[in-house]
N, C-alpha and C positions, 0 to 999 in steps of 0.2 A: 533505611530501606535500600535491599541492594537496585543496582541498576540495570533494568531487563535489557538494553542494549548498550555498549562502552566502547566507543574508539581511542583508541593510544596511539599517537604521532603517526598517522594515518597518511598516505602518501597513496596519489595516483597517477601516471604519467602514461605515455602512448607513445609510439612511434610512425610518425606519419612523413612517409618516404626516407629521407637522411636527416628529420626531423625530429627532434625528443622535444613532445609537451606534457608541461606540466600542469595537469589541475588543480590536484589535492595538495595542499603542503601542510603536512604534519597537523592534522585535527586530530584534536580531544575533546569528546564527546560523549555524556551520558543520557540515557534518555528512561524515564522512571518509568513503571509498571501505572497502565492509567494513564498518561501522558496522550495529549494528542499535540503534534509538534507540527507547524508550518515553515518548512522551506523556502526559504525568498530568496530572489534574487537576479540579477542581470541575465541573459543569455551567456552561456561562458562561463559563468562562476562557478560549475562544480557542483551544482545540488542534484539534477538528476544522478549524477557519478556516483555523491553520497549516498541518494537512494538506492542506488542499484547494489554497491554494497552491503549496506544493509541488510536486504532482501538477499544475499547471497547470487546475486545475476549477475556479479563482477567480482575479482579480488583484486586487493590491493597493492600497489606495489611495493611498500614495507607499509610496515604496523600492524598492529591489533584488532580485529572485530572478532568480541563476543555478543552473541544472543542468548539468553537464558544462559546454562552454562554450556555451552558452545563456541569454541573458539572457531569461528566458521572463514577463518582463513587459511588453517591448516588443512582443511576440508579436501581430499579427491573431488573432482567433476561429480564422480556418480554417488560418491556422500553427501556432495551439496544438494545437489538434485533433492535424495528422499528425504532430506534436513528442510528444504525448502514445500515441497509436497504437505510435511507433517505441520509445520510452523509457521507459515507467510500468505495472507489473502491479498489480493492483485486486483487493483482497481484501477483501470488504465482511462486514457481520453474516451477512444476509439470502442469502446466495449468489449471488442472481441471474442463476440458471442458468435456461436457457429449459425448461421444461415439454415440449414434441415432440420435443425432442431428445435424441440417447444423449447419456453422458458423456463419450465420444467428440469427438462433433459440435461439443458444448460447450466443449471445449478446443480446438478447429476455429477457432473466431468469430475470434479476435483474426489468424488466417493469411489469413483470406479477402481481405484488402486485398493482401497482397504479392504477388509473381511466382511463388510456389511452386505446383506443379503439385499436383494432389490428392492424388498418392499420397505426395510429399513432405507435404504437412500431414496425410494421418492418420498417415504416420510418425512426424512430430513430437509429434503427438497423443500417443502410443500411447507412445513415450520418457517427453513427459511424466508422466501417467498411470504407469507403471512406479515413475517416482520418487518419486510419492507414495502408491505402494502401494496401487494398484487396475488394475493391468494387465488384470486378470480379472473388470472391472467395465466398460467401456469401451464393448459395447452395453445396457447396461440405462440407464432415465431415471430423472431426479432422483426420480420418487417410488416409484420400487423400491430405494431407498439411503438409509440413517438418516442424521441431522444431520451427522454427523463426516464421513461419507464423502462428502455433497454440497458438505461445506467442503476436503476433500481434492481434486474437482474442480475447485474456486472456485480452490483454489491452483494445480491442473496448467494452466487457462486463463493464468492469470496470470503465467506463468512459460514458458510455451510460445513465447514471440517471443523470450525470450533477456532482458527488458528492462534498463535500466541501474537503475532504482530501483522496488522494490517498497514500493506504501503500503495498511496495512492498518485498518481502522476499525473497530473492536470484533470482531476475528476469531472470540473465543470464544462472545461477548456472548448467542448462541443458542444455547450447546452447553452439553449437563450436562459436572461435574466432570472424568470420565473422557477424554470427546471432546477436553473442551479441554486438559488438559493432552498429547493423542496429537497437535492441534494444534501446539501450542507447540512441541514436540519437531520435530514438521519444517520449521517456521519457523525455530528457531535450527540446526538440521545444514542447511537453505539457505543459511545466514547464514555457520556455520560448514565447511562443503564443497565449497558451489558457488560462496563471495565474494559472498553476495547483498548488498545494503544493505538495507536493510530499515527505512520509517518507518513504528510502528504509536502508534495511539491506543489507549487500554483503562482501564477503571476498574477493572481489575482488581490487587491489587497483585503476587497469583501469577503473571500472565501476564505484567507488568513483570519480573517478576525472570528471567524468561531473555533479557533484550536487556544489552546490553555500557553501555549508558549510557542512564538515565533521567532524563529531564527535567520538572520541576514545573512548570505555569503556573495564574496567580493573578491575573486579573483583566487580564486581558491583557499580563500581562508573564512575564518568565522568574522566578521565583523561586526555584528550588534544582536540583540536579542531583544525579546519584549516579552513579560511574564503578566499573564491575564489573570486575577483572582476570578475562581468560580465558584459562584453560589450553589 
């Protein structure tokens, strides 16, 4: 099976005043279709970097990231952009759900670019939205809705274009105990139902322990891994 994401000697540094740091130092990294992969690691070490790569929200400073067949380092700004529009759902801490808008609406945003007619995307909205168990929440706005259920919309937005790789950044990282693990639970039956792929970040190690494979990183490099047999 080919590998729906692949990094080659992957390198990322910065310039901060007359300072050159180093992150990334040369990963190599495949991540299989159906994969849901947990990020761990220190502050520092480089996992959100890798994420954001990924996701096409940074390039690298040498090496390789392909997605599907997409070498999306060779990518313009405004290629990456509509490469990431069509291919990548974004599940952040913070939600980032707009304030005027229902929940609805809100799983709306990421349709508004395509050809879909409107009744087609609140359709789609409304599917979404079902599948993560708030079909019956759909006109009310993010501050008539507790933590879990405006990260329930975070995910029905995100998952509403169909996209090929879902990347998550501290999912939980806002949510008491309970949320997150109601969280968790629909990230992996995504993962496990719908064939999502799934790359999340989390300092969390409970929230690691429902992804199929966890990966350590330590000062910019790969360090360890742990591979979950799933039933």
């Amino acid at each position: 099976m080919s590998a729906l994401v692949s990094l080659r000697r992957v390198t990322k540094s910065y310039v901060r005043g007359k300072q050159k740091v180093e992150v990334l130092h040369g990963i190599d990294l495949d991540i299989q279709p159906g994969e849901f992969l947990a990020l761990m690691g220190p502050s520092g070490s480089g996992k959100t970097t890798m994420l954001n790569l990924i996701a096409g929200l940074d390039q690298p400073t040498s090496g390789e990231v392909m997605v599907g067949e997409s070498r999306i380092d060779k990518l313009s700004r405004g290629a990456l952009s509509d490469w990431r529009a069509r291919n990548i759902g974004f599940i952040f801490q913070f939600y980032n759900l707009l304030p005027v808008l229902t929940a609805e609406a809100n799983v709306e945003v990421p349709l508004l670019l395509t050809d879909l007619t409107r009744a087609q995307r609140r359709k789609r909205a409304q599917t979404a939205l079902q599948l993560v168990g708030l079909a019956d929440r759909g006109k009310h706005k993010p501050n008539e809705l507790s933590g879990g259920q405006q990260q329930r919309v975070a995910i029905a937005r995100a998952i509403v274009a169909d996209p090929t790789l879902l990347v998550c950044d501290e999912p939980t990282g806002d949510l008491d105990r309970q949320s997150a693990e109601e969280i968790m639970n629909m990230l992996q039956a995504l993962n496990r139902t719908q064939g999502k792929t799934i790359v999340m970040v989390t300092h969390d190690p409970r929230a690691a322990e429902y992804a199929t494979r966890e990966l350590h990183l330590d000062k910019g490099q790969l360090a360890r891994e742990e591979v979950r047999h799933v039933a």
